[in-house]
C-alpha positions as CSV (number, residue, x, y, z in Angstrom):
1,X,33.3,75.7,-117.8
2,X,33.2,74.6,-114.3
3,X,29.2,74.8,-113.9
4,X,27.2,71.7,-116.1
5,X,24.8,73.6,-118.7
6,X,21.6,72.2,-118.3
7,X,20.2,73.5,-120.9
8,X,20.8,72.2,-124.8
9,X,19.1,73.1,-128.4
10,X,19.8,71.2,-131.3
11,X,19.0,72.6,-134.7
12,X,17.3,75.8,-135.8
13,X,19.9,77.7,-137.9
14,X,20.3,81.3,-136.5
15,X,18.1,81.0,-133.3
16,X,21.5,81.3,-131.0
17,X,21.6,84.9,-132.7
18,X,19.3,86.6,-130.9
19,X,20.0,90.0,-128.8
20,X,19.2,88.6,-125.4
21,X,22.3,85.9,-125.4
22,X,24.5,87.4,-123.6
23,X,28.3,86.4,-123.0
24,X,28.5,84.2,-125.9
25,X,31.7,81.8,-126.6
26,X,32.1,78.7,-128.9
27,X,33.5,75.7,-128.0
28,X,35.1,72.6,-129.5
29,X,34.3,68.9,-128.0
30,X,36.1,66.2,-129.0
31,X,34.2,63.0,-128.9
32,X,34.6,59.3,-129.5
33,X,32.6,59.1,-132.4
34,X,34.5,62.2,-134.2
35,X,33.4,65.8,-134.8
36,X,29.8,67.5,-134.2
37,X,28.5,69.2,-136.5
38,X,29.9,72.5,-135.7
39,X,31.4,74.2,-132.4
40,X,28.9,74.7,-129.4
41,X,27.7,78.4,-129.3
42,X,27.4,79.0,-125.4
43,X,25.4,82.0,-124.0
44,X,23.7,83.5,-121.1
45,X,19.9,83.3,-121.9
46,X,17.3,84.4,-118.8
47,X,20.4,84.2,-116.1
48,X,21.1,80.6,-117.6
49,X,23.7,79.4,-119.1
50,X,22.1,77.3,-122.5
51,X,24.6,75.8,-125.5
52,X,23.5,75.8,-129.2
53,X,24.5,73.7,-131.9
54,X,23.5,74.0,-135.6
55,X,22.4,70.4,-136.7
56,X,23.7,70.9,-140.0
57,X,26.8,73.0,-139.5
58,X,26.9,76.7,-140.2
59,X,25.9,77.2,-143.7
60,X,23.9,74.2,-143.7
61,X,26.2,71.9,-145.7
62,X,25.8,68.4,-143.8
63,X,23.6,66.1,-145.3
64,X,20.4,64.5,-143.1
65,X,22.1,60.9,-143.6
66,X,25.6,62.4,-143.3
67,X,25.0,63.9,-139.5
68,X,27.2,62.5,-136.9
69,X,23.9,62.6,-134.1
70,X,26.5,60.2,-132.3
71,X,29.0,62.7,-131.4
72,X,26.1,65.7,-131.8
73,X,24.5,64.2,-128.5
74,X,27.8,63.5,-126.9
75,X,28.8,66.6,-126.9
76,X,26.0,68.2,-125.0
77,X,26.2,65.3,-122.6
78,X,29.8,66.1,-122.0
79,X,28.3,70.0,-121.0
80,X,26.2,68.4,-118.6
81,X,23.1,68.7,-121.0
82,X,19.9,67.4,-119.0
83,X,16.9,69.0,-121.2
84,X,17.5,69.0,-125.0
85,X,15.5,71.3,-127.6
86,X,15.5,70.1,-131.1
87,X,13.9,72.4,-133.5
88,X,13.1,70.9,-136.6
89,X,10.9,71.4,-140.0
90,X,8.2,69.3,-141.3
91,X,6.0,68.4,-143.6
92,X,2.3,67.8,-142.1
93,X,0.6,64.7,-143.0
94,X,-3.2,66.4,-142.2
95,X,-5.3,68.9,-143.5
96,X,-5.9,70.6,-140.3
97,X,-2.3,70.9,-139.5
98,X,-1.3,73.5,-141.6
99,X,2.2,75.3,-143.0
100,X,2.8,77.9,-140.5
101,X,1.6,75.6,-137.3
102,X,4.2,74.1,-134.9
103,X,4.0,70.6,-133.8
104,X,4.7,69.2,-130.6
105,X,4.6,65.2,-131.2
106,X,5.0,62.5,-128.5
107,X,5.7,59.9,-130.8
108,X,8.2,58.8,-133.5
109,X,8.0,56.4,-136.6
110,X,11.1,55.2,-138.0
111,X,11.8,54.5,-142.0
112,X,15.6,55.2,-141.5
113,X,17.4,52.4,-143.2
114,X,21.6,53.5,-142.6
115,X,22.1,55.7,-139.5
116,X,23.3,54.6,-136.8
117,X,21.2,54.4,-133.8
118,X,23.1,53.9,-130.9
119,X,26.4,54.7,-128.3
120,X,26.6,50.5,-127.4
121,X,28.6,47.8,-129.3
122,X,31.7,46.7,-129.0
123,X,30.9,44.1,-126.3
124,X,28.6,46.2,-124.4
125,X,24.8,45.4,-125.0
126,X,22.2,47.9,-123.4
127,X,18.5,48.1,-124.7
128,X,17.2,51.5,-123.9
129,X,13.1,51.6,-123.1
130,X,11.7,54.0,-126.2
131,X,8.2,53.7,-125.4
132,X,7.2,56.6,-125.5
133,X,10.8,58.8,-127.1
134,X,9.5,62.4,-126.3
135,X,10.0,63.7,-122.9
136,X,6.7,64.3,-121.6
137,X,7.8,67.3,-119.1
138,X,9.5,68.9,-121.7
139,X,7.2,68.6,-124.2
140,X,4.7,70.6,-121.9
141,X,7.2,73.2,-121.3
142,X,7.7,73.2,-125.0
143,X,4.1,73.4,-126.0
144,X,3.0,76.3,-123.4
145,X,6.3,78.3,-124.8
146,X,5.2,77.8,-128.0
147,X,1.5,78.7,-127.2
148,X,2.8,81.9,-125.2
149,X,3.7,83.5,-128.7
150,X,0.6,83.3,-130.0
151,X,1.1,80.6,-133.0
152,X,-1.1,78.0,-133.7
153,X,0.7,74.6,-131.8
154,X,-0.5,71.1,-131.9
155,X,0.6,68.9,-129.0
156,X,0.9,65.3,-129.6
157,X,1.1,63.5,-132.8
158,X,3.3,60.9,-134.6
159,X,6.4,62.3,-136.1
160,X,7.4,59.3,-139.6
161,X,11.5,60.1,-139.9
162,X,12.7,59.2,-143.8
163,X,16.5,59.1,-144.1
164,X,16.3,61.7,-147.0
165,X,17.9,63.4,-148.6
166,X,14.6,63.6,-151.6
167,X,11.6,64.2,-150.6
168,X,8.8,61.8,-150.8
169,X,7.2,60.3,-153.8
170,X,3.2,60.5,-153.9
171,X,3.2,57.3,-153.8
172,X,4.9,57.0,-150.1
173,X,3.3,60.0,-148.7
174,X,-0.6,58.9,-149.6
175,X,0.6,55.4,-147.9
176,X,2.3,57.5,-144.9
177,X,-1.1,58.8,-144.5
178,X,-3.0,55.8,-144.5
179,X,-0.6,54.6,-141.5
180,X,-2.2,57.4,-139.4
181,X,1.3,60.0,-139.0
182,X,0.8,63.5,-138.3
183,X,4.1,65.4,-139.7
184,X,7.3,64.1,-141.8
185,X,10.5,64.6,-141.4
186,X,14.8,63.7,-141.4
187,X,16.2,64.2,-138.2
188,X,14.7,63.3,-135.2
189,X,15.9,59.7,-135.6
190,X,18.4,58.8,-134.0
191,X,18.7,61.9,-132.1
192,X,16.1,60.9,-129.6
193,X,16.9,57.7,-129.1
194,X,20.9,58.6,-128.8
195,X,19.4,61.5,-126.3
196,X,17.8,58.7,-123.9
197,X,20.8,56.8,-124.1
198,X,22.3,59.5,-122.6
199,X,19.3,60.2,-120.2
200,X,18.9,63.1,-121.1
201,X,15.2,64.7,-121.7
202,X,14.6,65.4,-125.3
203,X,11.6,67.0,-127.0
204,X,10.9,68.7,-130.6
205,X,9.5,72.1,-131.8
206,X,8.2,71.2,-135.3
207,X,7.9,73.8,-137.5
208,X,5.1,72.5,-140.6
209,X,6.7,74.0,-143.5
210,X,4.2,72.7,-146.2
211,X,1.8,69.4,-147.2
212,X,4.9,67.4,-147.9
213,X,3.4,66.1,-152.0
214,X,0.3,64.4,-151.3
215,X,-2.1,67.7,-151.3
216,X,-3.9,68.2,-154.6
217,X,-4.2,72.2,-154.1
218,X,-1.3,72.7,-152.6
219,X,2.4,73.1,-154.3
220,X,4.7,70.4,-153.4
221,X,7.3,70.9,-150.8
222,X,11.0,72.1,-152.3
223,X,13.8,73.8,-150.6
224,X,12.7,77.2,-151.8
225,X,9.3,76.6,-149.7
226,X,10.8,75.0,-146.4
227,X,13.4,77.7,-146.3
228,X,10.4,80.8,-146.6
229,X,8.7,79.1,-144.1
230,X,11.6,78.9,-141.9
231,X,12.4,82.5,-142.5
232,X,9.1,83.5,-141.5
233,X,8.8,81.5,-138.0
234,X,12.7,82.6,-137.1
235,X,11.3,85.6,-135.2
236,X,9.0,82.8,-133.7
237,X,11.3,79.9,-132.7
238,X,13.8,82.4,-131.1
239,X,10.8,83.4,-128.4
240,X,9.4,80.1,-127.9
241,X,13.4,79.0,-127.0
242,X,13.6,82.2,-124.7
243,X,10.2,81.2,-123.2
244,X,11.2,77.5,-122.8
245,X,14.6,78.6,-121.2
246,X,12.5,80.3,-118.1
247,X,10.3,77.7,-117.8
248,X,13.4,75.4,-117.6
249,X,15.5,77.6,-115.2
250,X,14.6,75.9,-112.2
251,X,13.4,72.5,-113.7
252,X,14.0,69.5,-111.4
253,X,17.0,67.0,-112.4
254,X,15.4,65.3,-116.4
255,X,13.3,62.1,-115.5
256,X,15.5,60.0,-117.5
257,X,18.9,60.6,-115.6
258,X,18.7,56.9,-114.5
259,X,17.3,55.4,-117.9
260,X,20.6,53.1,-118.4
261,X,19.9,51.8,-115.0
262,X,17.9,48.9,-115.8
263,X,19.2,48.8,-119.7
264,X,22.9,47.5,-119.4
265,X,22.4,43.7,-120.3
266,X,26.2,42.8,-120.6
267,X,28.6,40.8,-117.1
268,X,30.6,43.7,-116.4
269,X,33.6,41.3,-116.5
270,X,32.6,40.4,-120.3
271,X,32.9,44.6,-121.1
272,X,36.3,45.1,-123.0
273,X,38.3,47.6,-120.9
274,X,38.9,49.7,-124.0
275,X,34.6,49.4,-124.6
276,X,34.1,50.5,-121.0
277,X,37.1,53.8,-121.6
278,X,35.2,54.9,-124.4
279,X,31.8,54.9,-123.1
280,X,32.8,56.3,-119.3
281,X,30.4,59.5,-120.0
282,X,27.6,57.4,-119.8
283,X,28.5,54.2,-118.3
284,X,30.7,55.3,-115.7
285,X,28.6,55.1,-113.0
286,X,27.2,51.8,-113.3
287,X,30.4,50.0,-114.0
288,X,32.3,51.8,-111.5
């Protein structure tokens, strides 16, 4: 591949098979934190070339604690990955937002406990500004892609991440509720914090599968009722990508491309040769 691919999506089992991807390979990345998930599924989508990856592998056997995100988001930093698309389901937190809706949310709420959350260690210390984790650019182009389908999208909200893999007792989800979230879910974190690491943009498509447990009328979210859901919005997520894809064709260089500038803490003469080797992808040109 001698051109960078721009364009990433994380997530969203099947949306890379749609009819208008054309010229499709697969690719293997080898990265310093071990395998991805699966193999990159390249393809030519609107005159652009965009690369796919299935969060949890083909087949869907990788657990939401078990995901390497490290080497995930290394990989399509390696392709030259500048906007990132993570499709994700969620449980909604609100009456008015309801299964069926998509969620665009600008913020994130940790309650992850064993994943790991960053490229640095080793002797090299950088502290990454998370503010705000969502990339507000992208999130626009998201939401208008979304809302070009015609399906009911929310933009903004707070997105609670639990390590999984059970769903939530009643007892956490009333309590989540009291704290003000908007949707629940197992992914996002540490993805988006690995994905500003590597300056990249990243921004979600939420897909509210059910009420997670806390709604009285409502039956309580299982697998069985995430996966209809997901079925039924496939048709869905695969436009809202195409439509995102144009919007992005000519999308000016993501406003995070610096982000590590001001982040690195450590005396370049303290950073262990074999530290500053592994992370070249994304240190490189500051250490240089």
């Amino acid at each position: 591949m001698d051109e960078p691919i721009r364009i990433g999506v994380i997530g969203g089992t099947g949306v890379y098979q749609m009819e208008e991807l054309q010229d499709v390979e697969e690719v293997h990345i080898d990265t310093p934190f071990g395998p991805p998930s699966d193999n990159y599924v390249i393809g030519t989508l609107e005159g652009v070339r965009v690369a796919f990856l299935a969060r949890h592998g083909r087949g869907h056997y990788i657990m939401p604690h078990e995901l390497n995100s490290r080497a995930n988001i290394w990989g399509f930093k390696k392709l030259g990955v500048e906007y990132l698309i993570a499709i994700s389901a969620c449980g909604s937190m609100k009456e008015h937002i309801e299964p069926g809706h998509i969620v665009i949310p600008d913020q994130l709420f940790d309650r992850t406990r064993r994943t790991p959350q960053t490229f640095f260690g080793n002797g090299l210390v950088a502290h990454v500004n998370v503010a705000d984790p969502m990339c507000p650019y992208l999130s626009d182009v998201l939401y208008e892609a979304v809302r070009e389908t015609g399906a009911h999208v929310h933009k903004g909200g707070t997105f609670i991440i639990i390590e999984g893999p059970r769903f939530s007792t009643k007892g956490e989800s009333r309590i989540f509720r009291q704290w003000g979230v908007d949707i629940i879910g197992m992914t996002a974190i540490p993805e988006a914090f690995l994905a500003r690491e590597a300056e990249m943009s990243y921004a979600i498509m939420a897909h509210v599968t059910d009420y997670d447990v806390w709604h009285e009328e409502e039956e309580p979210v299982t697998v069985d009722v995430v996966i209809r859901r997901l079925h039924q919005n496939a048709a869905l997520a695969k436009q809202a990508v195409i439509n995102a894809v144009r919007r992005l064709k000519d999308a000016p260089p993501s406003p995070y491309r610096n982000a590590l500038a001001n982040a690195i803490i450590t005396a370049p003469d303290k950073i262990p040769p074999e530290t500053k080797e592994r992370l070249k992808l994304l240190v490189g040109k500051y250490l240089d």
